[in-house]
VOBA-1610 file (N, C-alpha, C; in pm, whole numbers, padded with zeros to 5 digits, always signed):
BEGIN
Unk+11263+10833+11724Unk+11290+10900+11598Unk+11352+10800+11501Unk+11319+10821+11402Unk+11394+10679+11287Unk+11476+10811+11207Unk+11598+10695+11182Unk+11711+10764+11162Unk+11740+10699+11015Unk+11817+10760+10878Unk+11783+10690+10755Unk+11884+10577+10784Unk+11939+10525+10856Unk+11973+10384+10872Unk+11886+10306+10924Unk+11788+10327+10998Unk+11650+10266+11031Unk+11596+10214+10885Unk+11562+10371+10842Unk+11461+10288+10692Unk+11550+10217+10599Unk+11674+10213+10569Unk+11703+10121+10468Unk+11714+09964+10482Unk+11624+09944+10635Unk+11605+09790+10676Unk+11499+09737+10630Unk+11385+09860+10565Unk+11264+09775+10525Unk+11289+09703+10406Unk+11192+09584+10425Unk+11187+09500+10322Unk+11150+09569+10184Unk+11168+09526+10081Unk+11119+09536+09955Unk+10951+09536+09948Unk+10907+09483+10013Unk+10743+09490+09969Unk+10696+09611+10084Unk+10780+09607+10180Unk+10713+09762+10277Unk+10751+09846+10192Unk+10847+09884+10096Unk+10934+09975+10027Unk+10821+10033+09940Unk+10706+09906+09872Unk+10657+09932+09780Unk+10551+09983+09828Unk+10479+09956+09940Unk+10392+09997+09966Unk+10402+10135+10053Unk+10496+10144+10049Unk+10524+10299+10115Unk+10543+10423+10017Unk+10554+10312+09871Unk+10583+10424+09779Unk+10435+10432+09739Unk+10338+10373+09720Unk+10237+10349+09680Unk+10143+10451+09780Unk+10157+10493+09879Unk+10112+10563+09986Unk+10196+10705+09924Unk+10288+10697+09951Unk+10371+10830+09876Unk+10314+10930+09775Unk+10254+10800+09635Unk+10193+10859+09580Unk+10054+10913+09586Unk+09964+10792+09649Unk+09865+10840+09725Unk+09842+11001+09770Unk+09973+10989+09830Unk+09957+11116+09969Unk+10001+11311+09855Unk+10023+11226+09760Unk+10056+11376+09649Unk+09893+11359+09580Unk+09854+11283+09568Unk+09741+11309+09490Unk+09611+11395+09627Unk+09636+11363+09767Unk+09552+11356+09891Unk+09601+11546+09871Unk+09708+11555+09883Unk+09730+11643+09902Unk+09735+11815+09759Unk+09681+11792+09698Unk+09692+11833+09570Unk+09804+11915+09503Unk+09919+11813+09564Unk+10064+11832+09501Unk+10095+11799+09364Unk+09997+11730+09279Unk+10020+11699+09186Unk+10041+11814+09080Unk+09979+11929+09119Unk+10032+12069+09042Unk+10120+12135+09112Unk+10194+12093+09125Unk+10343+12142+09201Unk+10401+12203+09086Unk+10416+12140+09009Unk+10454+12154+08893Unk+10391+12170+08752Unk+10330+12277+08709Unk+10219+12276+08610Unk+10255+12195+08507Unk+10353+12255+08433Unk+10369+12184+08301Unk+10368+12053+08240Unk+10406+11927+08397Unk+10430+11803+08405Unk+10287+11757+08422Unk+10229+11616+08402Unk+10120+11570+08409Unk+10120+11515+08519Unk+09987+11502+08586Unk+10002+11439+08697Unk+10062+11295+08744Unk+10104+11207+08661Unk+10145+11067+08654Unk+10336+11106+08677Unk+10366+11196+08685Unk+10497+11235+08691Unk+10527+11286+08821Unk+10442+11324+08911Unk+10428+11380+09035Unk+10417+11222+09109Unk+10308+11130+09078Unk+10307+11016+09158Unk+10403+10942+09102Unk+10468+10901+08997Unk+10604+10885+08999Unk+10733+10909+09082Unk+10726+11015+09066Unk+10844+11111+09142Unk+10851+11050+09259Unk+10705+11062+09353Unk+10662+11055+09515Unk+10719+10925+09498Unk+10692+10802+09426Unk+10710+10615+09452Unk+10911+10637+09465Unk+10955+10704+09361Unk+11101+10712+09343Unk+11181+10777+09493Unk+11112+10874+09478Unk+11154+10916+09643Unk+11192+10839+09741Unk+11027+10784+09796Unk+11092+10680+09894Unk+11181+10561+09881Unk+11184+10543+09750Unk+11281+10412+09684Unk+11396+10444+09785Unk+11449+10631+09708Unk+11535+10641+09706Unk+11581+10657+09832Unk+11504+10710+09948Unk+11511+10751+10100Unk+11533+10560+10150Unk+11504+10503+10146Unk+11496+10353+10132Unk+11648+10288+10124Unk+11732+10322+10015Unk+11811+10296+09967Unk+11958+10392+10050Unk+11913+10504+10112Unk+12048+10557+10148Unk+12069+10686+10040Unk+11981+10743+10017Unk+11964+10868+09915Unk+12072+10843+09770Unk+12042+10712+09750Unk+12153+10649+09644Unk+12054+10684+09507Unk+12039+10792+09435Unk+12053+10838+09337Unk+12063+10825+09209Unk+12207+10777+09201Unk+12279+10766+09087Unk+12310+10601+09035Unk+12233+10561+09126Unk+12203+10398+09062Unk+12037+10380+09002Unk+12000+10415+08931Unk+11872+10384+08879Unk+11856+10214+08848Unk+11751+10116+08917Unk+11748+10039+08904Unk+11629+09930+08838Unk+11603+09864+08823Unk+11464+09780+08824Unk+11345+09844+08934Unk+11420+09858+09075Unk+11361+09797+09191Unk+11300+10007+09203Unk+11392+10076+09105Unk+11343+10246+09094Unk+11189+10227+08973Unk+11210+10161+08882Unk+11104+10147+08803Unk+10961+10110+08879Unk+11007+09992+08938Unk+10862+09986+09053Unk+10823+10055+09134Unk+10912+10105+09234Unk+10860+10196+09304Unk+10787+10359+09238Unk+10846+10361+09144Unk+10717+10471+09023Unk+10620+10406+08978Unk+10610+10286+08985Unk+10491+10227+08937Unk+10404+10223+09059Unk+10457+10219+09180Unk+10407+10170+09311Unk+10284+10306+09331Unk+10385+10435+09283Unk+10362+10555+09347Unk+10243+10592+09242Unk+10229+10533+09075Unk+10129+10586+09045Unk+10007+10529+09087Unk+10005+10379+09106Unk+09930+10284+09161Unk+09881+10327+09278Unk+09904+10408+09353Unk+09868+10393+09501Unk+09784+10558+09469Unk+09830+10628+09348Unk+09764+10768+09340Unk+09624+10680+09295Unk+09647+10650+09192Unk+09513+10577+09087Unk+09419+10505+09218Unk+09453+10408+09308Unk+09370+10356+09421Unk+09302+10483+09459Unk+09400+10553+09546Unk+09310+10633+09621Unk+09201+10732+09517Unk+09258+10781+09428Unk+09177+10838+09342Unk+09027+10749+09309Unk+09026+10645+09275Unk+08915+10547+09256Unk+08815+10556+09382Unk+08887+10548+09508Unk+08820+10519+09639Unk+08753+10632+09691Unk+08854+10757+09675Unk+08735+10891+09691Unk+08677+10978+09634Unk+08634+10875+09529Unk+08589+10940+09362Unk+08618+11066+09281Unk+08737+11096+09300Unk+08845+11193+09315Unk+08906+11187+09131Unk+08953+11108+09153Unk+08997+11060+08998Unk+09135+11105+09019Unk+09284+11018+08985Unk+09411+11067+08949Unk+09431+11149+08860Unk+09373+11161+08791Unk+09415+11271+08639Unk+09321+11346+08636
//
């Protein structure tokens, strides 16, 4: 079982690519209307920030550089998979 002191050992580039999957996995899953009113680029956002934040020790209230990427990670990884199963992110 991994325990959240386990995950805050991954490196920075597993971080990213886990957020990038994150987002992926909201677009796989058609979570992206979780929330109607928000556009879908705010849902794979959200998902990249998440794991930042699960990553980090559920640390929150530090918004950082390294939070900006991982929303970038998470829309990036929606937009891939969207491309690959001709699905489309938006």
């Amino acid at each position: 079982m991994i325990g959240v002191g386990m995950i805050t050992q991954l490196p920075c580039r597993q971080k990213r690519l886990t957020s990038a999957a994150g987002g992926a996995l909201v677009l796989y899953t058609g979570m992206q209307r979780a929330v109607p009113f928000l556009p879908p680029v705010v849902h794979y956002a959200l998902a990249g920030v998440a794991v930042d934040s699960a990553c980090r020790g559920l640390d929150v209230m530090n918004p950082s550089m390294e939070t900006a990427i991982s929303a970038a990670a998470g829309v990036a990884g929606a937009v891939v998979l969207g491309y690959v199963t001709g699905r489309g992110a938006y």
